[in-house]
C-alpha positions in Angstrom: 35.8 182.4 -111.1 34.4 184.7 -108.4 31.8 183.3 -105.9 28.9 184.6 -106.3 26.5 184.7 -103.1 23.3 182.6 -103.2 21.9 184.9 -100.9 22.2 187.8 -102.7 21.7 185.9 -106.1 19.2 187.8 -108.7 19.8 185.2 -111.3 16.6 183.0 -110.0 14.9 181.3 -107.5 16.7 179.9 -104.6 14.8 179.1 -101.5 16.3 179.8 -98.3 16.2 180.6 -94.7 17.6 184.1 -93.9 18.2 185.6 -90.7 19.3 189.4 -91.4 20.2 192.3 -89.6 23.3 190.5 -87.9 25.2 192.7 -85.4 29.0 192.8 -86.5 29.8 191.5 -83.0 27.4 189.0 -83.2 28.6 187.9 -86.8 32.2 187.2 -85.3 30.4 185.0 -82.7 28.5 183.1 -85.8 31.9 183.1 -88.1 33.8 181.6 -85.4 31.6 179.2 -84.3 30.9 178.1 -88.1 34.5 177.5 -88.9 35.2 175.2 -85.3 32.1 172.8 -86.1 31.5 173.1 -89.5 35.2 173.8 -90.8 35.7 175.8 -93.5 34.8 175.0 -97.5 37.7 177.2 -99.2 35.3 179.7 -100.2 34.9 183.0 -97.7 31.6 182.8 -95.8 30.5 179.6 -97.2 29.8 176.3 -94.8 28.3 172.7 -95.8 26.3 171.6 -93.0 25.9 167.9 -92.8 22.9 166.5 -93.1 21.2 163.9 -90.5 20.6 160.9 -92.1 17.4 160.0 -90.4 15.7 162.9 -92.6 16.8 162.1 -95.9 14.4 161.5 -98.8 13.8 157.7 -99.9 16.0 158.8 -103.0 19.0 160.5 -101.1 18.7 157.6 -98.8 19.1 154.9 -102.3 22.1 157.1 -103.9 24.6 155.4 -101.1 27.5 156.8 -103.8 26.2 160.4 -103.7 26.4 160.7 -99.9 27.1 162.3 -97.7 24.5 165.2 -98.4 24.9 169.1 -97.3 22.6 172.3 -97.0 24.6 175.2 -97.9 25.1 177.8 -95.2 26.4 181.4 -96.1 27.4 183.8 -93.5 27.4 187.8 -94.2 28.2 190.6 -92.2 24.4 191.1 -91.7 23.0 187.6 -92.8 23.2 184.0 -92.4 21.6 182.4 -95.3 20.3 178.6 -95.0 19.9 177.5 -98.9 17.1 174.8 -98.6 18.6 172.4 -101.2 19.8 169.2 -100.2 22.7 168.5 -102.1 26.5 166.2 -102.9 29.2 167.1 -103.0 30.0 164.7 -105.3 27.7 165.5 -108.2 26.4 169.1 -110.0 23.3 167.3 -111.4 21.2 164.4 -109.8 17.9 162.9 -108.8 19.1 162.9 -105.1 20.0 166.3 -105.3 16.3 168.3 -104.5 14.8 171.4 -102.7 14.6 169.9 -99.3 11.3 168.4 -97.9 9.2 169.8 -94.9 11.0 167.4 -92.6 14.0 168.4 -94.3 13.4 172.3 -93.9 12.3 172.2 -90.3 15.6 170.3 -89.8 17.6 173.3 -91.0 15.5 175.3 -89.2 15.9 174.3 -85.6 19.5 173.7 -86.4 20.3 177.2 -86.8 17.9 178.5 -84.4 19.9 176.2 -82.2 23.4 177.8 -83.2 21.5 181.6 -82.3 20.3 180.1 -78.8 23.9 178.3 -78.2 25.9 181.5 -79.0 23.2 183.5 -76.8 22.2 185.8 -79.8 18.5 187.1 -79.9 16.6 186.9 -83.1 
């Protein structure tokens, strides 16, 4: 089974936080950086970035088995894609797993805003 992008998906709706028009020596800044905090998932390009407990939903907070929960990050050559679904990795389908919230979104946000203004790269 092939991985298919979610950035590039046509299939359906997938909300998410794009930044495009990455320069390539900027993407090996970004890829680099990725795999030494984030560590690598075992698919190319792909990243689960952990997230903060203070921001989870009442729900996500209740489903102690389901944690911990991730927002998927996927790095291009142009693009760095922030899918705004808070999910397990533990489970395909549950009531924790949700579109994330406005705290939840801002969250992801400032996080990879962050991760530009660390690595110096303007957006």
């Amino acid at each position: 089974m092939r991985f298919k992008p979610f950035c590039a998906s046509t299939d359906g709706i997938m909300k998410q936080y794009v930044i495009d028009e990455i320069r390539l020596q900027d993407y090996g800044k970004i890829k680099a950086y990725l795999d030494d905090t984030l560590g690598k998932s075992g698919i190319e390009g792909l990243y689960w970035l952990s997230v903060d407990e203070s921001i989870l939903s009442e729900i996500q907070k209740a489903h102690t088995d389901c944690a911990p929960f991730f927002m998927a990050l996927e790095l291009g050559e142009d693009r760095l894609c922030g899918e705004l679904l808070v999910r397990t990795r533990k489970r395909v389908r549950c009531d924790c797993i949700h579109y994330a919230d406005d705290r939840q979104r801002d969250w992801l946000i400032r996080t990879v805003d962050a991760i530009f203004e660390k690595l110096e790269i303007v957006t």
